[in-house]
N, C-alpha and C positions, 0 to 999 in steps of 0.2 A: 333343843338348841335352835331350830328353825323357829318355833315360833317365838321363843324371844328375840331373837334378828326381827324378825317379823316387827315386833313390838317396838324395838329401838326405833326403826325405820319410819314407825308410824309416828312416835314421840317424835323424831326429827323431823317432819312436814310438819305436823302442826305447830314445833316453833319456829320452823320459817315462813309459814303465814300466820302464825305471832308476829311475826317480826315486819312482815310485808302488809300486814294490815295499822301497824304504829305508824308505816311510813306512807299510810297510803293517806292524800286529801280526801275531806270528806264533801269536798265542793261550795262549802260555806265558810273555811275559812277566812277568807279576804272580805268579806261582809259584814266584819265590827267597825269600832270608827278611825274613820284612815289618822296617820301618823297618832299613834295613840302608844302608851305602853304599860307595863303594870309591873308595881315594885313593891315587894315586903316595907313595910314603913311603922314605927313604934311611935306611939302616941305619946307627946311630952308636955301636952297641955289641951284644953277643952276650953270651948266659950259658951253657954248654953242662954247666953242672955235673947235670945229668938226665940226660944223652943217654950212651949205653952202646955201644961197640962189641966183637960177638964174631966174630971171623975179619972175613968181608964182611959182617956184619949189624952194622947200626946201627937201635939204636930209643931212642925214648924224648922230651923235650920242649926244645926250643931255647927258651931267649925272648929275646927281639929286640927294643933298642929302637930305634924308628923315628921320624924326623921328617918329620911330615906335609909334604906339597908343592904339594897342590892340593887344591882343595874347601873347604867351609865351614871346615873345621877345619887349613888352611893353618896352619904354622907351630909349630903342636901337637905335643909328644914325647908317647908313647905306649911301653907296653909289650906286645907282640905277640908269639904262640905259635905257634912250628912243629914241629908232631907228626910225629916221624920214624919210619913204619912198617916199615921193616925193607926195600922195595920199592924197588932203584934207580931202575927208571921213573917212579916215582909221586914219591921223595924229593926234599926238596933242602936244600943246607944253607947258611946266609947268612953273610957277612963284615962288617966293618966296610967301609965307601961303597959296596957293594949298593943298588941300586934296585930295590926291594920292591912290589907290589900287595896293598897292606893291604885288607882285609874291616875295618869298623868295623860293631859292632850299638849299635843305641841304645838307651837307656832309656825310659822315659814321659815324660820330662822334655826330650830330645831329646837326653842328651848322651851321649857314648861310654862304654858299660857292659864292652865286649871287643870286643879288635884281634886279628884271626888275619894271619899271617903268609901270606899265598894262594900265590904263587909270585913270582918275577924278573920285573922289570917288562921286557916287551918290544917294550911298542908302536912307542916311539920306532924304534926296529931293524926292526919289521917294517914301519913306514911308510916308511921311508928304502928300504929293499930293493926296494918294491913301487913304490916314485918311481925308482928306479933302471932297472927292470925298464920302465918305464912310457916313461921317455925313450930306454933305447935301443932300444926298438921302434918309437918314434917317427922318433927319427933317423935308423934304417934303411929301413923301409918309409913313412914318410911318412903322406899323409893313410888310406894302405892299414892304416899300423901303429895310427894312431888307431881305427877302426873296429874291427880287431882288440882293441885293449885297451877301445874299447864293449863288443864281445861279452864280453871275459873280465868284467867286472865286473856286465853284465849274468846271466850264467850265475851266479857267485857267489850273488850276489842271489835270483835264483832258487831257487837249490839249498837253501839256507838259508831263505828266507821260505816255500815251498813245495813241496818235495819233503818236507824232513826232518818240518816241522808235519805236513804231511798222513800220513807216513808214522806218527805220531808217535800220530796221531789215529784211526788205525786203518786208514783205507783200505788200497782192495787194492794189495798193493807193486807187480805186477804191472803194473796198469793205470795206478796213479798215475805211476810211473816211465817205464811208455814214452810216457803224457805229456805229461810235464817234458822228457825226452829229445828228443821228437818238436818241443816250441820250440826248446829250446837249437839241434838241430842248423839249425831253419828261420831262427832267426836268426843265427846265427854263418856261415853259409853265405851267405845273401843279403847281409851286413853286408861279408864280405869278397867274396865274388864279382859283387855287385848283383842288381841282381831282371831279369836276365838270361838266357838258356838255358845256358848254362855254371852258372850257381848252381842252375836247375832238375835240372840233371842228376845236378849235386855231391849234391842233398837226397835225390833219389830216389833214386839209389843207395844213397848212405850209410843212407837210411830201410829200404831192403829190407834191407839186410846186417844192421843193429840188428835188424829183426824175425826175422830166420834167426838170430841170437844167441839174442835171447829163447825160439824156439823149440825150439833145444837145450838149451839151460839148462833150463828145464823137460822135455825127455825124458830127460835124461841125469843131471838131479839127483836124479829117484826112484830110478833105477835106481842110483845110488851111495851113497845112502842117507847123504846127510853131512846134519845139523841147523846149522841157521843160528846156533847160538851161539857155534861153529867163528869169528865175528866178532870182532874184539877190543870188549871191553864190553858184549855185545850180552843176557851174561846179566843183567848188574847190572840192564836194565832191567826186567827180571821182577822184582827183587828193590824195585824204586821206586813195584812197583803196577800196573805198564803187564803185566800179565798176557794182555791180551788183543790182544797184537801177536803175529804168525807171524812169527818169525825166519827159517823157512826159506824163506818167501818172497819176505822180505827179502835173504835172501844171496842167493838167484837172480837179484831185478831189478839187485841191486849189480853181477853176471855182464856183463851187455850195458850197463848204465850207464859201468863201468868202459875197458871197450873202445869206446865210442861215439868216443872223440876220436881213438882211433888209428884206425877207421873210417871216422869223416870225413876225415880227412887222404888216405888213401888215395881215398877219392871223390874226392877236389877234385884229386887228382893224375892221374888218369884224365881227370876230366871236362877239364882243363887243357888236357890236351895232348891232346885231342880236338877242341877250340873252337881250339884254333892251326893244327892238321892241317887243318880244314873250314873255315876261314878264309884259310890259305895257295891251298890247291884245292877252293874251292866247287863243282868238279865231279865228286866221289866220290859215291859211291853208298851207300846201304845199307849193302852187305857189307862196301867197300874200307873201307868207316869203324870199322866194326865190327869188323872184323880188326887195324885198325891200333890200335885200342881195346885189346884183348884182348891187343897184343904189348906195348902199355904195361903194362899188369893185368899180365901174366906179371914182366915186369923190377921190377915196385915189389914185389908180394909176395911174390915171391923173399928182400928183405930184412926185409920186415913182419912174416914169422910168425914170428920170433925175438922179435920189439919184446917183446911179453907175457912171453915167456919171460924175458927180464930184468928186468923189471918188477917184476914175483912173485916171483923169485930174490932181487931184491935186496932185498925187505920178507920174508925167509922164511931169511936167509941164517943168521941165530943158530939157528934151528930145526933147520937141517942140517947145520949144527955140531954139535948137542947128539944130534942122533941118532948119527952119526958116530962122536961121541968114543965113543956106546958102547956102541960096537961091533957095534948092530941091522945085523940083514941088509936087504939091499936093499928081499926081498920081502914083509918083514915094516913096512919105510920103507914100501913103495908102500901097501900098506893100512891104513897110520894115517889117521886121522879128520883130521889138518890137512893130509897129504900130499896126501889124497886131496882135500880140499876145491883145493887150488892146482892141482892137475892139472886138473881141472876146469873152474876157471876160466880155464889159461891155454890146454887145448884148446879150450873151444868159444870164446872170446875169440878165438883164432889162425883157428879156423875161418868165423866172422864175417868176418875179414878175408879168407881166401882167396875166398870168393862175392862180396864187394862189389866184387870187380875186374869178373868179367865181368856182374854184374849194372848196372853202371854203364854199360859200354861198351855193353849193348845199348841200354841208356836215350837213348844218347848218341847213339849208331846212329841210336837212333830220332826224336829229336831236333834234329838237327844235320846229317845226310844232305839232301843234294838232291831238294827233290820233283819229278817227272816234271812238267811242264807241258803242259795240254791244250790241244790244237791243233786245232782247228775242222775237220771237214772242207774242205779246198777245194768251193769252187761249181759245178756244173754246168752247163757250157754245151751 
């Protein structure tokens, strides 16, 4: 009974800073463009008489007109521009009953001076996805699923009001990041495991292996000599004035940040089935525990060290395509500047995970083993 009080207790802080981290600025707000707003708007006609395509390049100006759907200016048609740069990632090109996120700028007078055409409106789709997501985790794990989707929205919250601001704001990426990491993983751990020795073991663990992450990640990133712009984006923020951010040591902390969840997972899978083991036979020992520890660690990251490898494969797969097609040799692939950054991240990532088995298990050893109890001498007669 106490330790579920225990537990509710700790569910209720972490959604009141849920709740204190939605409301909190993240100090960039006010820094989009002044008197500006943004309104759902469905597209009721197109003009593409601007827009030019040669081969696969398309550039040039759509305009779009759109009737507003929410906001002061409800009910409103409007004529809206979309600049098509030649960049399929970046493009996009609208129909007739498109659902649009219009940018309006205002005048001095308050009324709409120019409507940019922003992109496809997708709230609606990614609110349903994320309600979708939210109940069948529900209906499978129960009040366990609930907790878990605290932590996911928790973590969210987090990442966004305080990782990326502070990252944003200069701090060390370094220090800021393990952190943010270092809550995320204390509460995503105690949230689903309780504030239990099983949850203690799940954090310590998974805490050592993140800092044996971050620890090769910084020896093994000078030594490979990759610049942190190797990021997707990460130069344009040089180009927005944020001059005095270190990318490279931003892409390191992303290193151990990135692999922190397949980490933990791998702790909690250890510590699990060590708190079932020592709770089946409260009468092991030390070693017996330790050992049985160590044969779980072996069978789980036998499958784990691959996890990264697909991971990054599967966000890297055009890139190796486009070497491929032509016709770069291997050893010339392995020492390109994006090859070498992904090798990188997904050895010492794989490597994080291979320590956090037995660094768990001894935890758990240590933890969860039977203590010797002391016995009085008998009395003398």
């Amino acid at each position: 009974m106490r330790s579920t009080r225990r537990d509710s207790l700790f569910c209720l802080v972490i959604t009141l800073a849920t709740l204190v981290l939605h409301l909190l600025p993240t100090g960039f707000d006010s820094r989009g463009p002044a008197r500006s707003l943004r309104s759902q708007g469905k597209v009721i006609a197109t003009d593409d008489s601007r827009v030019r395509t040669l081969g696969p390049v398309t550039t040039g100006i759509q305009s779009v007109t759109v009737e507003l759907l929410d906001g002061p200016f409800a009910g409103r048609t409007v004529t809206a521009h979309n600049e098509i740069l030649g960049k399929l990632e970046l493009d996009k090109r609208f129909h007739v009953g498109d659902r649009v996120l219009t940018v309006l700028t205002l005048d001095d007078q308050g009324d709409i001076s120019v409507a940019v055409a922003h992109d496809f409106y997708r709230l609606d789709v990614e609110l349903a996805l994320f309600g979708l997501f939210a109940l069948a985790l529900i209906v499978f794990a129960g009040w366990t699923g609930a907790k878990a989707l605290l932590s996911f929205v928790f973590s969210a919250y987090a990442l966004w009001k305080l990782l990326v601001p502070a990252l944003l704001s200069g701090w060390d990426p370094i220090f800021v990041t393990l952190l943010v990491t270092t809550v995320l993983l204390a509460a995503i751990i105690f949230l689903v495991a309780g504030l239990s020795r099983r949850g203690a073991v799940a954090f310590l663990g998974s805490l050592l292996g993140i800092l044996t992450t971050c620890a090769m990640a910084l020896l093994f990133g000078a030594a490979f000599r990759v610049h942190g712009s190797v990021l997707p984006f990460s130069e344009t923020l040089l180009h927005m004035g944020l001059g005095h951010l270190d990318l490279t040591q931003i892409f390191l902390a992303a290193i151990f940040l990135a692999c922190s969840g397949a980490v933990m997972d791998l702790a909690m899978d250890v510590a699990t089935s060590m708190a079932e083991v020592a709770a089946a036979n409260p009468a092991l020992t030390f070693g017996q525990l330790l050992r049985s520890g160590l044969r779980v660690g072996q069978a789980v990251v036998g499958t784990m060290t691959t996890t990264l490898l697909l991971a990054y494969s599967g966000t890297a797969t055009a890139l190796l395509m486009l070497l491929m097609a032509q016709g770069i040799p291997l050893a010339v692939i392995m020492n390109s500047t994006y090859v070498a950054a992904e090798v990188l991240r997904t050895v010492v990532g794989s490597f994080g995970m291979v320590l956090v088995a037995p660094c768990t298990a001894l935890v758990g050893a240590t933890l969860l083993a039977r203590r010797p109890r002391f016995h009085p001498p008998a009395a003398q007669h």
